[in-house]
Predicted model as a PDB file, atoms N, CA, C, CB and O in Angstrom, pLDDT in the B-factor column:
MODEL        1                                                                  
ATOM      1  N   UNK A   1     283.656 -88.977 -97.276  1.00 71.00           N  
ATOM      2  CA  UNK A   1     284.778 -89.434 -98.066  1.00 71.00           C  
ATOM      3  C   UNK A   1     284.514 -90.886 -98.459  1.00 71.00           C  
ATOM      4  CB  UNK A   1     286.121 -89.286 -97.285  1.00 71.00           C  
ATOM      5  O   UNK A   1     283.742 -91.593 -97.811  1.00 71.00           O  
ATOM      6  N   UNK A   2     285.133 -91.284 -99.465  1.00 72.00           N  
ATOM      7  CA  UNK A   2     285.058 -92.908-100.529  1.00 72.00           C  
ATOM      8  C   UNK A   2     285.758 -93.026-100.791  1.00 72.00           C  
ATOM      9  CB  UNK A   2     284.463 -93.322-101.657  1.00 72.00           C  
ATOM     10  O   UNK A   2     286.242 -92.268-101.632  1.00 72.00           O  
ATOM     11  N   UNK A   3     286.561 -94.303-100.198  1.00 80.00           N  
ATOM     12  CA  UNK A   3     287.848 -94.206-100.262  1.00 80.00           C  
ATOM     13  C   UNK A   3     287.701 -95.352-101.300  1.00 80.00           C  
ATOM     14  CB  UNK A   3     288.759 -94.315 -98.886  1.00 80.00           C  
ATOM     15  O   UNK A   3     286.723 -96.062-101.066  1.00 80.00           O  
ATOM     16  N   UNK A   4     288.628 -95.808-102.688  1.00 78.00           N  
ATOM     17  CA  UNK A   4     288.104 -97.112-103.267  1.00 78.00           C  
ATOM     18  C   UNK A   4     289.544 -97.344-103.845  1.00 78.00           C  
ATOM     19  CB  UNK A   4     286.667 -97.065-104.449  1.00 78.00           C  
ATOM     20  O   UNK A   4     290.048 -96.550-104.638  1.00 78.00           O  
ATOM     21  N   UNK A   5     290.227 -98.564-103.370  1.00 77.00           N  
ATOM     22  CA  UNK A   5     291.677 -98.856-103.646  1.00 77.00           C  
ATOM     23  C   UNK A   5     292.724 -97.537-102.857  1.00 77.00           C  
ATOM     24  CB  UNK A   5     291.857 -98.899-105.523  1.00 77.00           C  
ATOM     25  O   UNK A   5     292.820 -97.161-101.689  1.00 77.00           O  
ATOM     26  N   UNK A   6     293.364 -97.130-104.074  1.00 77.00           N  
ATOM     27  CA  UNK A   6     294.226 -96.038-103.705  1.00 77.00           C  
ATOM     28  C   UNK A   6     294.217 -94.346-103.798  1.00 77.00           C  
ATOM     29  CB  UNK A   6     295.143 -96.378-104.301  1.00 77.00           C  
ATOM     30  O   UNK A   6     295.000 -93.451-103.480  1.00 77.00           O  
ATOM     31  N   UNK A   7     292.449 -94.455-104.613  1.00 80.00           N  
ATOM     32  CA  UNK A   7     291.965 -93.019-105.030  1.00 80.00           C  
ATOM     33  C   UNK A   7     290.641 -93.290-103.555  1.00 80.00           C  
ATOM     34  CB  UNK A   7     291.237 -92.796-107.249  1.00 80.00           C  
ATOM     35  O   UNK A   7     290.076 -94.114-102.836  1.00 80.00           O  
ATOM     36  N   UNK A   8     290.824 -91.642-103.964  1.00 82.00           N  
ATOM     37  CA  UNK A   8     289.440 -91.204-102.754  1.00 82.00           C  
ATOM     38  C   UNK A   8     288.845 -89.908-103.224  1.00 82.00           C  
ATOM     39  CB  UNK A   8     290.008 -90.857-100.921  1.00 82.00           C  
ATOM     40  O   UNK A   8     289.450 -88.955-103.715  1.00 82.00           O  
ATOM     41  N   UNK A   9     287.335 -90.054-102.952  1.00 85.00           N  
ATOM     42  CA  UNK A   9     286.383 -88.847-103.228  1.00 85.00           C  
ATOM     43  C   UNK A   9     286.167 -88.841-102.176  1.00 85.00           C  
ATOM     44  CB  UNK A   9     285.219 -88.784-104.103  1.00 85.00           C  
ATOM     45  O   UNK A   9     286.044 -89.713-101.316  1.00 85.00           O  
ATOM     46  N   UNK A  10     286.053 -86.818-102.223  1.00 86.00           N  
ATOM     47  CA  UNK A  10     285.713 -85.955-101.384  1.00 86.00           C  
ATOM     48  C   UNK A  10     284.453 -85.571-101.873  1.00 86.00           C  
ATOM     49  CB  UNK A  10     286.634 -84.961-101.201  1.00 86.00           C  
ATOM     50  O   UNK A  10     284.383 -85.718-103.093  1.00 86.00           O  
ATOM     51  N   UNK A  11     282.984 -84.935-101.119  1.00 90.00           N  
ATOM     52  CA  UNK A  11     282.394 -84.480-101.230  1.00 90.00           C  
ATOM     53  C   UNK A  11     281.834 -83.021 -99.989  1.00 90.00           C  
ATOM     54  CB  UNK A  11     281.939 -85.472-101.611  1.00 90.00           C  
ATOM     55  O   UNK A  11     281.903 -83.486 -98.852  1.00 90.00           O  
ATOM     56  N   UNK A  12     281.442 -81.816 -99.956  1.00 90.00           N  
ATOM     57  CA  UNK A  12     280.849 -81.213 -99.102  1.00 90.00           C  
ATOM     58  C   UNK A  12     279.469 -81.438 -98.606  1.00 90.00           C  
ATOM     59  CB  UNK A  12     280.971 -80.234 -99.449  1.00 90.00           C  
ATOM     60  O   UNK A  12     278.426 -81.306 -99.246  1.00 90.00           O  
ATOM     61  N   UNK A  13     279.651 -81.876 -97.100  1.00 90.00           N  
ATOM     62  CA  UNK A  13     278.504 -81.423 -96.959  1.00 90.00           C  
ATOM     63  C   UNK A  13     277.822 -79.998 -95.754  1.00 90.00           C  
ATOM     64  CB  UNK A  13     278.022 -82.686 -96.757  1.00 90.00           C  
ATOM     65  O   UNK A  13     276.719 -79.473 -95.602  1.00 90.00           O  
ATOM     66  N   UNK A  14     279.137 -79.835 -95.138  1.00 90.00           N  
ATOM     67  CA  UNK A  14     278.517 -78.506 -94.474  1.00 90.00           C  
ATOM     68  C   UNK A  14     279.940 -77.878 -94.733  1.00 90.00           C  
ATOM     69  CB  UNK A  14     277.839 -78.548 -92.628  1.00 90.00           C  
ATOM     70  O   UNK A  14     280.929 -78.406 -95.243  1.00 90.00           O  
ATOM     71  N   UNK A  15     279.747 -76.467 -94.186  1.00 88.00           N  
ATOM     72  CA  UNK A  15     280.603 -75.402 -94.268  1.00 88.00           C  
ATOM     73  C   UNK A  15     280.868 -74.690 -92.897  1.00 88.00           C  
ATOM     74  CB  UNK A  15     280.061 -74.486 -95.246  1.00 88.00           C  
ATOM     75  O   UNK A  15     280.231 -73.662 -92.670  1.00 88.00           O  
ATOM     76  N   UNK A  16     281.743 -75.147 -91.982  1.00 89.00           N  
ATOM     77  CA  UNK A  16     282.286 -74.529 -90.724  1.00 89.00           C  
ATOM     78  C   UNK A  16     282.379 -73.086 -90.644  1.00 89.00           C  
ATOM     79  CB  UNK A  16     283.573 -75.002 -90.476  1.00 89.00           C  
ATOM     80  O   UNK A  16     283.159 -72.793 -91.550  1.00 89.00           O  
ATOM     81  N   UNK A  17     281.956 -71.851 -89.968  1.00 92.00           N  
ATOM     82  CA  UNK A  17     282.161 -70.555 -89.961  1.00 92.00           C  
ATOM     83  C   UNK A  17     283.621 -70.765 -89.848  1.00 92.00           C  
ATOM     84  CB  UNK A  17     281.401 -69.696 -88.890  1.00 92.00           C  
ATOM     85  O   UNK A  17     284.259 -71.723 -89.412  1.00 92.00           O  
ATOM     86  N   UNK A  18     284.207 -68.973 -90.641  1.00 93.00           N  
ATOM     87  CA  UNK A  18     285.817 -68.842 -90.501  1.00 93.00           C  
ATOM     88  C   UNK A  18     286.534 -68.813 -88.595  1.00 93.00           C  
ATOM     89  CB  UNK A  18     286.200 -67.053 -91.423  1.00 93.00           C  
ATOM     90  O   UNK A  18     286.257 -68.132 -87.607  1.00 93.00           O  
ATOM     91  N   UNK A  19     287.158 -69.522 -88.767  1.00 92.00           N  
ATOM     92  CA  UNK A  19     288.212 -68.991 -87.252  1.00 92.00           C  
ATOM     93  C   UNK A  19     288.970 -68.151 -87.390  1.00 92.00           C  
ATOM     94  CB  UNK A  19     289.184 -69.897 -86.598  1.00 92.00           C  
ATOM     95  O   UNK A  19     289.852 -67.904 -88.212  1.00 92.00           O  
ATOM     96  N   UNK A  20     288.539 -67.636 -86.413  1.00 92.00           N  
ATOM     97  CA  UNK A  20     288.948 -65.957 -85.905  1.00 92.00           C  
ATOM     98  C   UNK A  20     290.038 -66.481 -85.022  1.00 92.00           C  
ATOM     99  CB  UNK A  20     287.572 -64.832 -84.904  1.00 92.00           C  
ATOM    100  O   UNK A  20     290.163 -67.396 -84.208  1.00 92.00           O  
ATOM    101  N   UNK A  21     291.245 -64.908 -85.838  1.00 91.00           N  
ATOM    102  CA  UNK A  21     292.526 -65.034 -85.148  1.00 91.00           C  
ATOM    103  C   UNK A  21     292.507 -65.032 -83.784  1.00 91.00           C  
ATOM    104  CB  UNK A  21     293.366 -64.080 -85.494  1.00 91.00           C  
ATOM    105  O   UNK A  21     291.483 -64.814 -83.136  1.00 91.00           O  
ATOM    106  N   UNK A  22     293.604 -65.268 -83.296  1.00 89.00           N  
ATOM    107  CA  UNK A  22     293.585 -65.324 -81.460  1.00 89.00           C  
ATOM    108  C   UNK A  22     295.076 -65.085 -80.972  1.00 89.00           C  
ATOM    109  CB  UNK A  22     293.039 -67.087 -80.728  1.00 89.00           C  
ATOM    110  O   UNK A  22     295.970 -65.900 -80.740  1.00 89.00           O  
ATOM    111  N   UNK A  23     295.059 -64.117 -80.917  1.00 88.00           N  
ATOM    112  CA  UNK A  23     296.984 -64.175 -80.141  1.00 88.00           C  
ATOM    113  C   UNK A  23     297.222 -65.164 -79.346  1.00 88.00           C  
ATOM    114  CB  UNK A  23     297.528 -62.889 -79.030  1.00 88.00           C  
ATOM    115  O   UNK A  23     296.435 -65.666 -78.543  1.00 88.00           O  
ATOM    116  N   UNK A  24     298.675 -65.556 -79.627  1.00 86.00           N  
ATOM    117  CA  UNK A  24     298.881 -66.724 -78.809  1.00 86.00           C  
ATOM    118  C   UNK A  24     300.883 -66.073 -78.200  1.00 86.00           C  
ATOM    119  CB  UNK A  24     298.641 -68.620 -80.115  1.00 86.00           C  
ATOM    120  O   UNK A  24     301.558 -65.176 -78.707  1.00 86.00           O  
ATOM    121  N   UNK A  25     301.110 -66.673 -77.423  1.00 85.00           N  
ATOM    122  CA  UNK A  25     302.736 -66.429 -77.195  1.00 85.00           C  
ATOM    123  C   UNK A  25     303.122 -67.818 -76.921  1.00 85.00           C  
ATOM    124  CB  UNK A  25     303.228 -65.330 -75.842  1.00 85.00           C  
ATOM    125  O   UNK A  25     303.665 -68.266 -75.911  1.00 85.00           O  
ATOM    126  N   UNK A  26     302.550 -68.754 -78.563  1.00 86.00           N  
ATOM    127  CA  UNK A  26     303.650 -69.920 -78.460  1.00 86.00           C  
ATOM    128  C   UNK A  26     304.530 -69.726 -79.487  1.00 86.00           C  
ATOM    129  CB  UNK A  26     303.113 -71.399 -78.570  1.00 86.00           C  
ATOM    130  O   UNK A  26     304.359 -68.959 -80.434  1.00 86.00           O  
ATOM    131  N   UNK A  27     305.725 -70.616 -79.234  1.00 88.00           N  
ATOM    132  CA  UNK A  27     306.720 -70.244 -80.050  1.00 88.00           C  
ATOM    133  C   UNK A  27     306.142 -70.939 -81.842  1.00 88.00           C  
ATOM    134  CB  UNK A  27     308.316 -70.969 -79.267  1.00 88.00           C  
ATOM    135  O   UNK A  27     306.300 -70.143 -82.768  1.00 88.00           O  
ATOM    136  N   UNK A  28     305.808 -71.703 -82.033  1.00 92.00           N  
ATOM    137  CA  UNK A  28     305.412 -72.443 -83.274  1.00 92.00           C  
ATOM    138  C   UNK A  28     303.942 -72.421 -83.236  1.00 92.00           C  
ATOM    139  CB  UNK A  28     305.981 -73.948 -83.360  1.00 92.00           C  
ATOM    140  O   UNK A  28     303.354 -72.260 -82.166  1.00 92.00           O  
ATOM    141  N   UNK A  29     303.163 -72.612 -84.630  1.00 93.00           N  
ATOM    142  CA  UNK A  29     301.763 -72.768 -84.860  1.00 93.00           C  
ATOM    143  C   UNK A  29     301.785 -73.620 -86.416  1.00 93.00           C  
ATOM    144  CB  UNK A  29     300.929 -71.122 -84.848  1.00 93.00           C  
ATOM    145  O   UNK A  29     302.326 -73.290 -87.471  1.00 93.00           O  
ATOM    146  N   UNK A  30     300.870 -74.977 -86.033  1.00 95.00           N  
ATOM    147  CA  UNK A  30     300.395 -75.389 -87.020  1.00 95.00           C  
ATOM    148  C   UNK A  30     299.434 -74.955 -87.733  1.00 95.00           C  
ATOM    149  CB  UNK A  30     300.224 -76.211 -86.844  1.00 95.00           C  
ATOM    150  O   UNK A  30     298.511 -74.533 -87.037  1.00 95.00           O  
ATOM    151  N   UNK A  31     299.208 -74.860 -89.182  1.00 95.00           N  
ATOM    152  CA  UNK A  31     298.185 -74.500 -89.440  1.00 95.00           C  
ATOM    153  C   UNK A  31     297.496 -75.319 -90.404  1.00 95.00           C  
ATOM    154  CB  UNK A  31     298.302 -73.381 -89.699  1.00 95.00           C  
ATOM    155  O   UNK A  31     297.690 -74.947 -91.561  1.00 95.00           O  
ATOM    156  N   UNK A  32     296.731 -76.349 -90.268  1.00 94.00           N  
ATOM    157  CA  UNK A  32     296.496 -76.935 -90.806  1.00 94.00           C  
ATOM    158  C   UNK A  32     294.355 -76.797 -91.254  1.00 94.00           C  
ATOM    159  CB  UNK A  32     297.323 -77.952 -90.120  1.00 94.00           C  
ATOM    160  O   UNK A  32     293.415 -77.065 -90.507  1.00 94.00           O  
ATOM    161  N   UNK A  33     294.334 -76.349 -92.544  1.00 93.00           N  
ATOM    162  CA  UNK A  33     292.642 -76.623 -92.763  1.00 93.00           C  
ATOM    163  C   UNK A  33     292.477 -77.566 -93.578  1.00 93.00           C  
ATOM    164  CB  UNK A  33     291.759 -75.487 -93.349  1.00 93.00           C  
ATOM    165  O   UNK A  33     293.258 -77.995 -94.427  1.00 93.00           O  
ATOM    166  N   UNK A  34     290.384 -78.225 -93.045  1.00 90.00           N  
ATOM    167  CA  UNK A  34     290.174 -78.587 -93.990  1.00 90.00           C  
ATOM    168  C   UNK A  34     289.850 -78.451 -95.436  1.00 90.00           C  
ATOM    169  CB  UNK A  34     289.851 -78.868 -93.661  1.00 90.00           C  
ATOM    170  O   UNK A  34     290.225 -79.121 -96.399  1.00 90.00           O  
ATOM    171  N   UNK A  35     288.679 -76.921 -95.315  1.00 91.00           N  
ATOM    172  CA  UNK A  35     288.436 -76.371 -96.277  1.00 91.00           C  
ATOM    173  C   UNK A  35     288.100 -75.254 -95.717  1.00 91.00           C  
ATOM    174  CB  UNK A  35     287.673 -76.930 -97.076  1.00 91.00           C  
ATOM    175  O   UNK A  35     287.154 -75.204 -94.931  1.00 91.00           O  
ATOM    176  N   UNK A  36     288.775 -74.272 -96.016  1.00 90.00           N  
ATOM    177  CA  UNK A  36     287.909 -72.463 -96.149  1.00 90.00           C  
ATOM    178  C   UNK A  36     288.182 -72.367 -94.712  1.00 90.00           C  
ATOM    179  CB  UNK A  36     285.748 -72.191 -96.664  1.00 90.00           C  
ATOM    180  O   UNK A  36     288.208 -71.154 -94.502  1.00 90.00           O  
ATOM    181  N   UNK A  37     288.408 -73.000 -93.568  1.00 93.00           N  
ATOM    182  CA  UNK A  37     288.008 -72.511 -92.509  1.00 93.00           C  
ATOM    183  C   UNK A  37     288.838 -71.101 -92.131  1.00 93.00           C  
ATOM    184  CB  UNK A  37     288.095 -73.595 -91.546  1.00 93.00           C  
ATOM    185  O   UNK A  37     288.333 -70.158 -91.522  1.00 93.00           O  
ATOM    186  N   UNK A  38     290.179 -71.158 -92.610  1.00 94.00           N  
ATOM    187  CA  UNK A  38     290.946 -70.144 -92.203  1.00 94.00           C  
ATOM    188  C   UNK A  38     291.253 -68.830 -93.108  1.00 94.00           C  
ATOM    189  CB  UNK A  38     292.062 -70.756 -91.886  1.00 94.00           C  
ATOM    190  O   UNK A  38     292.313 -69.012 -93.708  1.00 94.00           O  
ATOM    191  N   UNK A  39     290.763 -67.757 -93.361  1.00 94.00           N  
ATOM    192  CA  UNK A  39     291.204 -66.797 -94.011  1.00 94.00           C  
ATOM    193  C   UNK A  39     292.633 -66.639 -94.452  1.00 94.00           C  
ATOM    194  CB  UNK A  39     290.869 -65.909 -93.383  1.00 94.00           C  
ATOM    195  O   UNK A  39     293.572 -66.960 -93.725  1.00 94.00           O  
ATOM    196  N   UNK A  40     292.778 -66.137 -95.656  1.00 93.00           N  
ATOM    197  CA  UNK A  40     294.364 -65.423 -96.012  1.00 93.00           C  
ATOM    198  C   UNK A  40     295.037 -64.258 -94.506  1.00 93.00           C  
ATOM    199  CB  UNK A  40     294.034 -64.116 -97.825  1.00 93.00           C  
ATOM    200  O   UNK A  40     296.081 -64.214 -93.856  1.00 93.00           O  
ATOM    201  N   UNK A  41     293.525 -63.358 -94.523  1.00 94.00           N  
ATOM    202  CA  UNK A  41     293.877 -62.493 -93.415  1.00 94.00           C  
ATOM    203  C   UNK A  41     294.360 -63.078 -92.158  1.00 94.00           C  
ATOM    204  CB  UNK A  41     292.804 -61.740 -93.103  1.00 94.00           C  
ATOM    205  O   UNK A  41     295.082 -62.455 -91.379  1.00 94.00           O  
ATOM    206  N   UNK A  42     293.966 -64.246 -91.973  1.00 95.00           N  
ATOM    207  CA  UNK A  42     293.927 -64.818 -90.484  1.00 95.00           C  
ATOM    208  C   UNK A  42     295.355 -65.433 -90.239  1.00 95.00           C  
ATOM    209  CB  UNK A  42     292.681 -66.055 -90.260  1.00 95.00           C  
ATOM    210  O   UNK A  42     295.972 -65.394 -89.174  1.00 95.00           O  
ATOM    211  N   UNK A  43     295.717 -65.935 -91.272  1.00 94.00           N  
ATOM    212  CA  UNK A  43     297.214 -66.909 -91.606  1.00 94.00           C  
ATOM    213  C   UNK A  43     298.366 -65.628 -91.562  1.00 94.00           C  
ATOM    214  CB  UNK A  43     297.215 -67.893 -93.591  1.00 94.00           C  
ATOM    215  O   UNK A  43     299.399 -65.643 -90.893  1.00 94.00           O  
ATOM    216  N   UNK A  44     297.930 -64.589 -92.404  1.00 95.00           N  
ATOM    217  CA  UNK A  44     299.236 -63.643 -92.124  1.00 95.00           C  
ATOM    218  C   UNK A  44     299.335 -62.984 -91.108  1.00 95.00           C  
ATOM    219  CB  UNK A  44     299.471 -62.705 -92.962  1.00 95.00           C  
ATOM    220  O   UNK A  44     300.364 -62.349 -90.875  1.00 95.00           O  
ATOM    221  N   UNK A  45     297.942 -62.992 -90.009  1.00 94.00           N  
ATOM    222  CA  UNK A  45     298.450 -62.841 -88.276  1.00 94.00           C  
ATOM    223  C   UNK A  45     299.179 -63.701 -87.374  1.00 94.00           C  
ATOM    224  CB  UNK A  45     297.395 -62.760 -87.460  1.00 94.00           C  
ATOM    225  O   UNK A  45     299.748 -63.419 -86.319  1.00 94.00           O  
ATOM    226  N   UNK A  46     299.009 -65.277 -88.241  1.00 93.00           N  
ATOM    227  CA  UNK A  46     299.456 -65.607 -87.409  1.00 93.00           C  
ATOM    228  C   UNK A  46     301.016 -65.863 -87.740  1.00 93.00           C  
ATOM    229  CB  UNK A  46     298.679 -66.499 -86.990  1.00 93.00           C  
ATOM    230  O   UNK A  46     301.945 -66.099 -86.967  1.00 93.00           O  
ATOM    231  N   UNK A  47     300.992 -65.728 -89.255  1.00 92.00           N  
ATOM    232  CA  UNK A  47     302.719 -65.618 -89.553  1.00 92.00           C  
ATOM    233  C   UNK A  47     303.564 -64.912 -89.103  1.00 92.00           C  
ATOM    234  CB  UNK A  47     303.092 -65.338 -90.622  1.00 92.00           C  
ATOM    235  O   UNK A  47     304.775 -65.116 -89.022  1.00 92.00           O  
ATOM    236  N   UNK A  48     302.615 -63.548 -88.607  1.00 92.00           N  
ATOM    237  CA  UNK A  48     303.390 -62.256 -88.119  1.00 92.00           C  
ATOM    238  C   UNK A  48     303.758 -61.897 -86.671  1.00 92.00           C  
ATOM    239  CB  UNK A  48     302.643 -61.167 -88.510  1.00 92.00           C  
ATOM    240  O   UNK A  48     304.488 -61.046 -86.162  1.00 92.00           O  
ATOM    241  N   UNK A  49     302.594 -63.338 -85.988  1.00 91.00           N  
ATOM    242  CA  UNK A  49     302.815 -63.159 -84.988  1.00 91.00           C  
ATOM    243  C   UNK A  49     303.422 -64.139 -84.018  1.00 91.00           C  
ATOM    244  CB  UNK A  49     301.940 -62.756 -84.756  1.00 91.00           C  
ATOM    245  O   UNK A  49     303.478 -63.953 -82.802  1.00 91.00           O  
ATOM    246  N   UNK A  50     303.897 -65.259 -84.696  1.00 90.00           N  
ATOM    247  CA  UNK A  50     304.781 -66.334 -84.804  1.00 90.00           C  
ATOM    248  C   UNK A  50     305.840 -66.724 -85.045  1.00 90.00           C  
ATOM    249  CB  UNK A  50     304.584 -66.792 -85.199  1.00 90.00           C  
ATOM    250  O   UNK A  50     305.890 -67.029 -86.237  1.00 90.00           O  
ATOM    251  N   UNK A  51     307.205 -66.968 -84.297  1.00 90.00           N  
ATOM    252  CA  UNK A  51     308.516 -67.539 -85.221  1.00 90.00           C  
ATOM    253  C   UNK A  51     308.842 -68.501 -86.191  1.00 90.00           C  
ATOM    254  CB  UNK A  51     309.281 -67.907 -84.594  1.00 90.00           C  
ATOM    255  O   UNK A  51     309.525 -68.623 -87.207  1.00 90.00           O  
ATOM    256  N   UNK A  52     308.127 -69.098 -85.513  1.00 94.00           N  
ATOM    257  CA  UNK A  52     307.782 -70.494 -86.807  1.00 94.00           C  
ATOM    258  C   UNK A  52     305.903 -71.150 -86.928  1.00 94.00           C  
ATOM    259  CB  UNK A  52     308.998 -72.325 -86.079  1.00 94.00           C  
ATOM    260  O   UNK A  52     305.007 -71.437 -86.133  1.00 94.00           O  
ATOM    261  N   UNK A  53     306.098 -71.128 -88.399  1.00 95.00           N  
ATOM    262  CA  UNK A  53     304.660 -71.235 -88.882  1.00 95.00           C  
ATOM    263  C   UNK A  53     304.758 -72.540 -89.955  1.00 95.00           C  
ATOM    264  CB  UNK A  53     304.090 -69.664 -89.675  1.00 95.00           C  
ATOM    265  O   UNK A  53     305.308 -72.515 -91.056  1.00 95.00           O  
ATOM    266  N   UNK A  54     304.095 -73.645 -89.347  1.00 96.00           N  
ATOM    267  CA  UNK A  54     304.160 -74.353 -90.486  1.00 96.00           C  
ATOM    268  C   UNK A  54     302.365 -74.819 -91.109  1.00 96.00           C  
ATOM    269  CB  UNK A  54     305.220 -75.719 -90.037  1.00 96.00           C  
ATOM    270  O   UNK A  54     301.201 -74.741 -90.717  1.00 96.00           O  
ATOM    271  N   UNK A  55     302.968 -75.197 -92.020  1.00 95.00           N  
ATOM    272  CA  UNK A  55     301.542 -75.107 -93.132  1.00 95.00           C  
ATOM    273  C   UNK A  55     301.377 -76.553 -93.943  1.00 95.00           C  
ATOM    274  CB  UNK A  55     301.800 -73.708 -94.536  1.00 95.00           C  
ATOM    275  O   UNK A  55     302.197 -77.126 -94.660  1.00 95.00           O  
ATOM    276  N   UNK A  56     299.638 -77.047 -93.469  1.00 95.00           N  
ATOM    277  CA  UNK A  56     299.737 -77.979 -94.576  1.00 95.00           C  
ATOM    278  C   UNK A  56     298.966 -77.087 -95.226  1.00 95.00           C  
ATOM    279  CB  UNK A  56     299.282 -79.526 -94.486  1.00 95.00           C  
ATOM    280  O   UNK A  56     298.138 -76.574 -94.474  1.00 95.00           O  
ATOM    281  N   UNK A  57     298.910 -76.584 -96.711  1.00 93.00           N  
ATOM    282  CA  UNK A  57     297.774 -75.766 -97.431  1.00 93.00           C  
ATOM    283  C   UNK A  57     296.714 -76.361 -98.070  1.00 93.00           C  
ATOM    284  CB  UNK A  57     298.257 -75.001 -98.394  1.00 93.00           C  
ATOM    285  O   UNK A  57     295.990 -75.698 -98.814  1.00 93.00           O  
ATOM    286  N   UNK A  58     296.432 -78.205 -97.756  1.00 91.00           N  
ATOM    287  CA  UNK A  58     295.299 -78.810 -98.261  1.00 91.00           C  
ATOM    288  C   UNK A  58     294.014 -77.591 -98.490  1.00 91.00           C  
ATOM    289  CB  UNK A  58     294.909 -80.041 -97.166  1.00 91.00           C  
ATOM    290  O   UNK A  58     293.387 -77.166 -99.461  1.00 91.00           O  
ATOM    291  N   UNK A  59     294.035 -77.358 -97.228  1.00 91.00           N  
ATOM    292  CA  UNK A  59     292.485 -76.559 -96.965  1.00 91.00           C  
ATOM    293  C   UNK A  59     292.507 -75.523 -98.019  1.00 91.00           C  
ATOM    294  CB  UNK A  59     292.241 -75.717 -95.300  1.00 91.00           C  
ATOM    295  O   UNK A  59     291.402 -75.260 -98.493  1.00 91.00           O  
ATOM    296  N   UNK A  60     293.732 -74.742 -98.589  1.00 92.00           N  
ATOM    297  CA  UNK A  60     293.875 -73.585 -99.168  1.00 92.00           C  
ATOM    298  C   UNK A  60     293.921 -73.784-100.664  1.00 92.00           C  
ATOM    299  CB  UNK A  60     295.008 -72.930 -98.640  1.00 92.00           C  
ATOM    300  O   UNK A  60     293.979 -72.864-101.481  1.00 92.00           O  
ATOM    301  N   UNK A  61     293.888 -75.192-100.971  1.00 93.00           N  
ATOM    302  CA  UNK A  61     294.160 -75.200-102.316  1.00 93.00           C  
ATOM    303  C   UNK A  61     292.700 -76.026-102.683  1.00 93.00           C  
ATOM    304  CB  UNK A  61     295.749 -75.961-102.744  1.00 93.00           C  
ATOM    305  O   UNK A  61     292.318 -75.949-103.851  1.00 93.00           O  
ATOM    306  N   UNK A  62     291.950 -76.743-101.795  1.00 92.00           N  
ATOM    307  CA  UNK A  62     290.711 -77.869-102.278  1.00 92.00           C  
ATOM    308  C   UNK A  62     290.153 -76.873-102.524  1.00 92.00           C  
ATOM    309  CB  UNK A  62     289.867 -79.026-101.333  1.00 92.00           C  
ATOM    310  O   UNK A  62     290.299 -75.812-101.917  1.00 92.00           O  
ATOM    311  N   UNK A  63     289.036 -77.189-103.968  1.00 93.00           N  
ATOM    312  CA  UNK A  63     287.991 -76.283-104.572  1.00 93.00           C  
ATOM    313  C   UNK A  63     286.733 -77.279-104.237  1.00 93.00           C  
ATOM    314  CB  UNK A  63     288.252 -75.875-106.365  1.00 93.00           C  
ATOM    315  O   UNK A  63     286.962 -78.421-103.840  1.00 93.00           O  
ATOM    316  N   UNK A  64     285.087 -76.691-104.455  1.00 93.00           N  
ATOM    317  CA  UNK A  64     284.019 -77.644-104.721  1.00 93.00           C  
ATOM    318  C   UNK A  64     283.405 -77.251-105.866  1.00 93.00           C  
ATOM    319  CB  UNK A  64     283.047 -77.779-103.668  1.00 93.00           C  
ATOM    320  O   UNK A  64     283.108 -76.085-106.125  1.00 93.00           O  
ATOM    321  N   UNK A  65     283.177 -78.343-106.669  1.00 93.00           N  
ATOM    322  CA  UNK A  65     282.237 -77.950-107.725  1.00 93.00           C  
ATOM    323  C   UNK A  65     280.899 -77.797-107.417  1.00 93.00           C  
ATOM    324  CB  UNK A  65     282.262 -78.802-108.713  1.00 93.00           C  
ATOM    325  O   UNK A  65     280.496 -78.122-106.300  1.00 93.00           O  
ATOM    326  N   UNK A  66     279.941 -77.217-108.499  1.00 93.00           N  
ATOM    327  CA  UNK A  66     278.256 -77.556-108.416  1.00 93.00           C  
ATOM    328  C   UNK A  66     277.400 -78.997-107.194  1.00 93.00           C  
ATOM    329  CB  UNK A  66     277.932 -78.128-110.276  1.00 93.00           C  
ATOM    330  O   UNK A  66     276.496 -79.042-106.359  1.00 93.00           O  
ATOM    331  N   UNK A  67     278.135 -79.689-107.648  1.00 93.00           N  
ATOM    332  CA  UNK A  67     277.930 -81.220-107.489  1.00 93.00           C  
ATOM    333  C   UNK A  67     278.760 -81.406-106.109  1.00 93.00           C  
ATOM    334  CB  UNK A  67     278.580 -82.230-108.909  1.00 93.00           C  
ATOM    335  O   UNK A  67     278.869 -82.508-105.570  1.00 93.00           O  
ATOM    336  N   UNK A  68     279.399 -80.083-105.533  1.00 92.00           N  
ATOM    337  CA  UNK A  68     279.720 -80.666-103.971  1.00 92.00           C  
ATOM    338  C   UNK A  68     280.791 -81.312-103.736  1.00 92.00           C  
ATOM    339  CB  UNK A  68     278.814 -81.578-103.454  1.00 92.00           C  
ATOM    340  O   UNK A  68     281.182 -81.674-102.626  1.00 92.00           O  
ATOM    341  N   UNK A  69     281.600 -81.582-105.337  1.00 90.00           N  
ATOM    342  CA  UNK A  69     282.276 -82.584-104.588  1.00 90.00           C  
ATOM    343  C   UNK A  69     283.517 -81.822-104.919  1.00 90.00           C  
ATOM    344  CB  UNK A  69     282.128 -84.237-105.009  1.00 90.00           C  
ATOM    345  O   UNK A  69     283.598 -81.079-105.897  1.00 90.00           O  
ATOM    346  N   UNK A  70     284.726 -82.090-103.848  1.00 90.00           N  
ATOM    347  CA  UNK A  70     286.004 -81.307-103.468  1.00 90.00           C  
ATOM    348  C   UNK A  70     287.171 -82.076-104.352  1.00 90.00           C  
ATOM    349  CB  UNK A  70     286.332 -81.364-101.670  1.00 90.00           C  
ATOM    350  O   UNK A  70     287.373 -83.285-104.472  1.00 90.00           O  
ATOM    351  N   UNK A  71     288.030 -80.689-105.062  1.00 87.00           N  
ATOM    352  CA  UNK A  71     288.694 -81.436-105.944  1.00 87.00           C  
ATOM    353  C   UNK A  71     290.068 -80.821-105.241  1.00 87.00           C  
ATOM    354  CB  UNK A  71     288.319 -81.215-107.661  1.00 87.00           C  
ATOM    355  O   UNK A  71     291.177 -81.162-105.653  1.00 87.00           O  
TER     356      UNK A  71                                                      
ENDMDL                                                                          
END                                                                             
């Protein structure tokens, strides 16, 4: 990351394998990614298997271009 004033570039440089769901019996789950790590499939286990689910969706919405770098 480059951070310069009040803007900042992102770039990739590795790619974390997906995390695999895991039952849990807590009452709340954050779910917070950076990029890609968490499947669609994986998030609606844990919505389903959770009372409260909260979400930052950074991870779910950043794309990378050619050039690596995360928009």
């Amino acid at each position: 990351m480059e951070v310069k004033d009040s803007e900042r570039n992102l770039w990739l440089e590795n790619v974390c394998e997906k995390i695999p769901y895991s039952d849990s019996d807590a009452d709340g789950v954050l779910v917070s990614p950076v990029f890609d790590e968490i499947s669609k499939e994986t998030l609606d286990k844990i919505k389903k298997n959770s009372e409260m689910t909260f979400l930052d969706p950074q991870g779910f919405l950043r794309r990378v271009d050619s050039q690596k770098n995360i928009a």
